[in-house]
VEXDREN-2710 file (C-alpha; in Angstrom, 1 decimal):
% VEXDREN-2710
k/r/px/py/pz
1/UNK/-44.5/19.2/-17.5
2/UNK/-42.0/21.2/-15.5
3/UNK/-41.1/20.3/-12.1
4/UNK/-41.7/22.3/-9.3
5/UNK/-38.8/23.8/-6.9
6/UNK/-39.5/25.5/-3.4
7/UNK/-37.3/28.3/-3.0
8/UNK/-34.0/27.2/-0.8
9/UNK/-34.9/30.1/2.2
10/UNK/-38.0/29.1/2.6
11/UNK/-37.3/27.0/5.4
12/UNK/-35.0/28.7/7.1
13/UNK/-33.5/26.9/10.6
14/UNK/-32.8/29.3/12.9
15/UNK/-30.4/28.8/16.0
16/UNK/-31.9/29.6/19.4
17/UNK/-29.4/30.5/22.7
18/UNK/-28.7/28.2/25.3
19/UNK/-28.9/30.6/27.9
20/UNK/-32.5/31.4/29.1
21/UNK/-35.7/31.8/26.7
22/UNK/-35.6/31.9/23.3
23/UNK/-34.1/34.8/21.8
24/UNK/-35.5/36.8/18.6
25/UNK/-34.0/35.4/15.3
26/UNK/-32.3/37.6/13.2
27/UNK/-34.2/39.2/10.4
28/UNK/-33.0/37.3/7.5
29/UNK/-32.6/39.1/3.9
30/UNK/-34.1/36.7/1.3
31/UNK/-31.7/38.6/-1.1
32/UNK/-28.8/37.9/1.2
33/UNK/-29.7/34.2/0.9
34/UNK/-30.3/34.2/-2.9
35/UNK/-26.8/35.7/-3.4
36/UNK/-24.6/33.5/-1.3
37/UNK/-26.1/30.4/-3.2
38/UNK/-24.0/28.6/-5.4
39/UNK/-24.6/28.2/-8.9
40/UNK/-27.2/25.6/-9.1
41/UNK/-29.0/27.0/-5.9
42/UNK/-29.4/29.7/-7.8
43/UNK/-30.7/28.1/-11.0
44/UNK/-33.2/26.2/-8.9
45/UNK/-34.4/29.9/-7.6
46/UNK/-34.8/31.3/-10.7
47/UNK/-37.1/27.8/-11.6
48/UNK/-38.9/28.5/-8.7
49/UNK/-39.4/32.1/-9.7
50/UNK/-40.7/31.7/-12.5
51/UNK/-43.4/28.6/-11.9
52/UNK/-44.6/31.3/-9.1
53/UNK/-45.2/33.8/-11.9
54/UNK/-42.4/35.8/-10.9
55/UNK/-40.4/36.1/-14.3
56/UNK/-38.7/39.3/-14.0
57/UNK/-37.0/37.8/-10.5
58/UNK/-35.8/34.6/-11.9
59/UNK/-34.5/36.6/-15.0
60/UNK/-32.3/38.7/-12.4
61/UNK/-31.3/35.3/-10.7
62/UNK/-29.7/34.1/-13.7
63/UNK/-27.9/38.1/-14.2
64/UNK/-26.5/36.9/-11.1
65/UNK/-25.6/33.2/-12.0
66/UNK/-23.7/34.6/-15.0
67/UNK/-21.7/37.2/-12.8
68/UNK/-20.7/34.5/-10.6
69/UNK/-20.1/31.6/-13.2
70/UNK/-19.7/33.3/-16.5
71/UNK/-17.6/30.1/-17.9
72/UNK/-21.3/27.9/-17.5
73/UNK/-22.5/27.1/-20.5
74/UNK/-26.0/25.3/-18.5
75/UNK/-27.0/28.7/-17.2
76/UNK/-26.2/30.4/-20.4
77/UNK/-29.2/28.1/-22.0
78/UNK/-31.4/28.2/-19.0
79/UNK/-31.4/31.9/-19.5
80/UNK/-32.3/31.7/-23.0
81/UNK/-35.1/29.0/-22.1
82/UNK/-36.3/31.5/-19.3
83/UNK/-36.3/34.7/-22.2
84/UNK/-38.0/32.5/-24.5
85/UNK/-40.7/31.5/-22.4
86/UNK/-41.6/35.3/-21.6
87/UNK/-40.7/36.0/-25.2
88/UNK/-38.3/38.1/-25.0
89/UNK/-36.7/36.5/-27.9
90/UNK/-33.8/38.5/-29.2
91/UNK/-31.7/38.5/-25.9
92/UNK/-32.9/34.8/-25.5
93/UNK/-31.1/34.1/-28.7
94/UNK/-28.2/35.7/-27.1
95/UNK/-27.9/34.1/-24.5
96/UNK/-28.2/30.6/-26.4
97/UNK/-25.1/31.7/-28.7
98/UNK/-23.4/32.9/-25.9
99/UNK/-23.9/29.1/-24.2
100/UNK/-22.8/27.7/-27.7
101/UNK/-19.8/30.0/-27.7
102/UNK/-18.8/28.3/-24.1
103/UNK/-20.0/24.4/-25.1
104/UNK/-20.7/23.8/-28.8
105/UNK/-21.8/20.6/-28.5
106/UNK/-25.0/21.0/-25.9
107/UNK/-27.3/20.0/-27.9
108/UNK/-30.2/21.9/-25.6
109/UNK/-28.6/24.9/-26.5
110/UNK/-28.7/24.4/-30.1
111/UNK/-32.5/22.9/-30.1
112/UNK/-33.6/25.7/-27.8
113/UNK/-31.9/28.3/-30.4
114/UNK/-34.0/26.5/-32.9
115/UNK/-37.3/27.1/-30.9
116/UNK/-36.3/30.6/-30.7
117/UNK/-35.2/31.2/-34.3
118/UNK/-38.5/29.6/-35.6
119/UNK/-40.5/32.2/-33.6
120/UNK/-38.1/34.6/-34.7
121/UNK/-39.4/33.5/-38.6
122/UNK/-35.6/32.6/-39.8
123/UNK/-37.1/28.7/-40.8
124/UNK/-33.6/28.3/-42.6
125/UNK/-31.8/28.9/-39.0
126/UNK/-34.4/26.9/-37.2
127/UNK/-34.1/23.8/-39.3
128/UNK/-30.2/24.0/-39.2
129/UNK/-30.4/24.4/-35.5
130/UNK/-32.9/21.2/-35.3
131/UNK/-30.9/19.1/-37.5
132/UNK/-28.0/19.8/-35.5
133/UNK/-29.7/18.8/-32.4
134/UNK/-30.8/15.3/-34.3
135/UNK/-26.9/14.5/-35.0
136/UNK/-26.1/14.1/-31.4
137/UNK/-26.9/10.6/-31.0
138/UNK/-26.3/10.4/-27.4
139/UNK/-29.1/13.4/-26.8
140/UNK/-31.6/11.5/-24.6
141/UNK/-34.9/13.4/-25.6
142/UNK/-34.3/13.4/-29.7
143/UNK/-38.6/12.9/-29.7
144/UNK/-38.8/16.4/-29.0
145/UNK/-36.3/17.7/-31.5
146/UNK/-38.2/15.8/-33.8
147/UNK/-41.6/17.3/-32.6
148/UNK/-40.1/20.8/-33.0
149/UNK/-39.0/20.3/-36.5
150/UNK/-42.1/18.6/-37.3
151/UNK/-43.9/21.9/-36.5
152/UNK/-41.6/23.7/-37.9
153/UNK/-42.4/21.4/-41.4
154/UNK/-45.8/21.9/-40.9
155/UNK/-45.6/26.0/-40.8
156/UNK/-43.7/25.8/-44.0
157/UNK/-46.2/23.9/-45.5
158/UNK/-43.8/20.6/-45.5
159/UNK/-46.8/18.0/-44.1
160/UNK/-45.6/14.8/-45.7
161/UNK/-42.5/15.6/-43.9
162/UNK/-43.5/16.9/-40.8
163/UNK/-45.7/13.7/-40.6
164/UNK/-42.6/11.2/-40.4
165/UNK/-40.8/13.8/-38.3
166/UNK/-43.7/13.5/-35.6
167/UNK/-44.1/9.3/-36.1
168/UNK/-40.2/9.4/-35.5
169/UNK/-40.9/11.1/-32.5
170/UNK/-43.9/9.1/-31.1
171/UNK/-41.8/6.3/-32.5
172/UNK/-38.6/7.0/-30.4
173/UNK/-40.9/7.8/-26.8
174/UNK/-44.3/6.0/-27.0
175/UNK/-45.3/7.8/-23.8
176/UNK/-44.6/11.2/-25.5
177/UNK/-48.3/12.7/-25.4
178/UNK/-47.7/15.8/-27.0
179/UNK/-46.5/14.0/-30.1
180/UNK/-49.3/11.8/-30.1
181/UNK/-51.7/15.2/-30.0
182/UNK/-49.2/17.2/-32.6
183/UNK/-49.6/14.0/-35.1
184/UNK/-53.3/13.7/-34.7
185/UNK/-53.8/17.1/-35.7
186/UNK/-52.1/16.7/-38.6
187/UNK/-54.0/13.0/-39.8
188/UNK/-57.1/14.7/-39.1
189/UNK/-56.0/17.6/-41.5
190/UNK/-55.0/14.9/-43.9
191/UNK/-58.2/13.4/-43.6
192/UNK/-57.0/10.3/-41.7
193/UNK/-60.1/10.1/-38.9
194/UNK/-59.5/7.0/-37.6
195/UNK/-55.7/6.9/-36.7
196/UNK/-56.3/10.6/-35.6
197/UNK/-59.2/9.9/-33.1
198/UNK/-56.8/6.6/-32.1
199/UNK/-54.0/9.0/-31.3
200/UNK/-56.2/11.6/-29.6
201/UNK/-57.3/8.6/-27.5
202/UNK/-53.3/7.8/-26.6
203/UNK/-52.4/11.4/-25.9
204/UNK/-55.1/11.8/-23.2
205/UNK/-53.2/11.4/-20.2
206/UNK/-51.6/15.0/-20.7
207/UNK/-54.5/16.4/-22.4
208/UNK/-57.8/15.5/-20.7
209/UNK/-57.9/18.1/-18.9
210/UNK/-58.1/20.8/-21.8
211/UNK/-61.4/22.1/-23.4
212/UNK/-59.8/22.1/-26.3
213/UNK/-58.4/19.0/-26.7
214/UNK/-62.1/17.0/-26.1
215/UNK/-63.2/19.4/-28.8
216/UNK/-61.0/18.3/-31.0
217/UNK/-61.8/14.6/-30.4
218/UNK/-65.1/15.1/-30.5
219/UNK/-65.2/16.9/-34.0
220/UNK/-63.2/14.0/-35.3
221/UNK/-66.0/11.4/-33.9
222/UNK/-68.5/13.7/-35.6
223/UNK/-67.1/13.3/-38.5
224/UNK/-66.5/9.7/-38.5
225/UNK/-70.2/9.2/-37.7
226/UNK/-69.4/8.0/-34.0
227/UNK/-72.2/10.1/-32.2
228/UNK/-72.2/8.3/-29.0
229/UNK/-67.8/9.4/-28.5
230/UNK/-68.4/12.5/-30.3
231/UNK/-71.3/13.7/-27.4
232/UNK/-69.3/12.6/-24.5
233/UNK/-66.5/15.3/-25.8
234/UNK/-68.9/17.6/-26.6
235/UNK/-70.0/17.6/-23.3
236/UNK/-67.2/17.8/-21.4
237/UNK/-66.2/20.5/-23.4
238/UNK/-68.8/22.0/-22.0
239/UNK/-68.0/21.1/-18.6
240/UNK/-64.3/22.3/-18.6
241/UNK/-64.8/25.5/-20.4
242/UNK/-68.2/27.0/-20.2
243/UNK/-69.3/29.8/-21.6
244/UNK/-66.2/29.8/-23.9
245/UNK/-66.6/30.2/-27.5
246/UNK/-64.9/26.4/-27.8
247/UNK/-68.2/25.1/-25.5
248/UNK/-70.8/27.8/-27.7
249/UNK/-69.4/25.6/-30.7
250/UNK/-69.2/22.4/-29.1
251/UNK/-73.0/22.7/-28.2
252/UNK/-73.6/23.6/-31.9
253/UNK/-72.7/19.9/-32.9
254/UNK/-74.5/19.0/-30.0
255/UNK/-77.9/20.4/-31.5
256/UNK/-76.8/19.1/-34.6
257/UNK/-76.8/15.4/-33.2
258/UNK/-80.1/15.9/-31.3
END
């Protein structure tokens, strides 16, 4: 999960005279305050942006990061993180070889650019880009390089493999949920209902929330015979999500069960 920033002039001080009352602040120009932020102030806007559903904004942000530091290689790949998200995925590519140009050896840059060129189709640059990622040994979050070239195994048909690239990852960061979720899926394809539901189970601290997570679960207790586990996630499906075709299917396997 993403932190959250509050934008810096949000909470503005301003200075009041010493003479008699209080006099009228200035009008302050949010803008104003945006542009004489440094670097990082201005990184930390465009986060803030963009959790507030304002994408465009923070994209202009980091146009105005890269005008005043064009030498940073870290606002380079938070731009192309920003364009992926929105999927604006040609200049996010860009922007990632543009921070590679500057710092070759960030290893965000070259697992983001792998992300993007995996969405982009080219599985040949994606892998290469992952792989790269993987040889830095000093990169602190390799699980999730490993989760991303597990998926990117799996779309190519690669399960065996993309099965030890997801254990490595759950392997590396045992509190890494979406690994946990990402490798169940796959067991459950493979037919393995057991470990599947008992990684479902370990992955619910980022995922109970979500309709279709529960369903998920519950279909694998269905199929493992476990009615009484299989209608408590039935159910809540139906509780987070209702009238969704995920709760219309859910109560399906409910009727089913009695």
């Amino acid at each position: 999960m993403q932190a959250r920033w509050l934008a810096p002039w949000v909470a503005l001080v301003f200075l009041v005279g010493c003479g008699g009352g209080a006099k009228k602040p200035a009008e302050s120009d949010p803008q104003d305050a945006i542009d004489r932020l440094d670097t990082p102030g201005k990184i930390r806007v465009a986060q803030s942006f963009y959790q507030n559903g304002r994408a465009q904004e923070a994209v202009e942000v980091l146009e105005k990061a890269i005008e005043d530091d064009p030498t940073s290689a870290a606002v380079r790949n938070y731009q192309g993180q920003l364009l992926l998200l929105i999927g604006r995925l040609p200049e996010a590519e860009t922007a990632l070889r543009a921070a590679l140009e500057i710092d070759p050896y960030m290893t965000d840059a070259h697992n983001n650019l792998g992300v993007v060129y995996d969405r982009m189709g080219d599985k040949v640059r994606a892998e290469q880009s992952f792989k790269t990622a993987l040889a830095d040994h000093t990169y602190p979050t390799p699980e999730k390089v490993h989760l991303n070239l597990g998926l990117l195994y799996e779309s190519q048909g690669r399960r065996d493999e993309a099965i030890v690239e997801l254990r490595r990852s759950v392997a590396i960061n045992t509190t890494f949920y979406q690994g946990h979720y990402e490798l169940a899926g796959l067991l459950e394809k493979e037919g393995k209902l057991t470990e599947a539901a008992e990684l479902y189970e370990v992955a619910a601290p980022l995922y109970r929330s979500s309709a279709e997570y529960h369903f998920r679960l519950g279909l694998t207790y269905f199929r493992l015979e476990d009615r009484i586990r299989a209608r408590e996630h039935f159910n809540k499906v139906r509780e987070l999500s209702p009238g969704s075709e995920t709760a219309a299917q859910a109560a399906e396997y409910l009727g089913m069960m009695g």
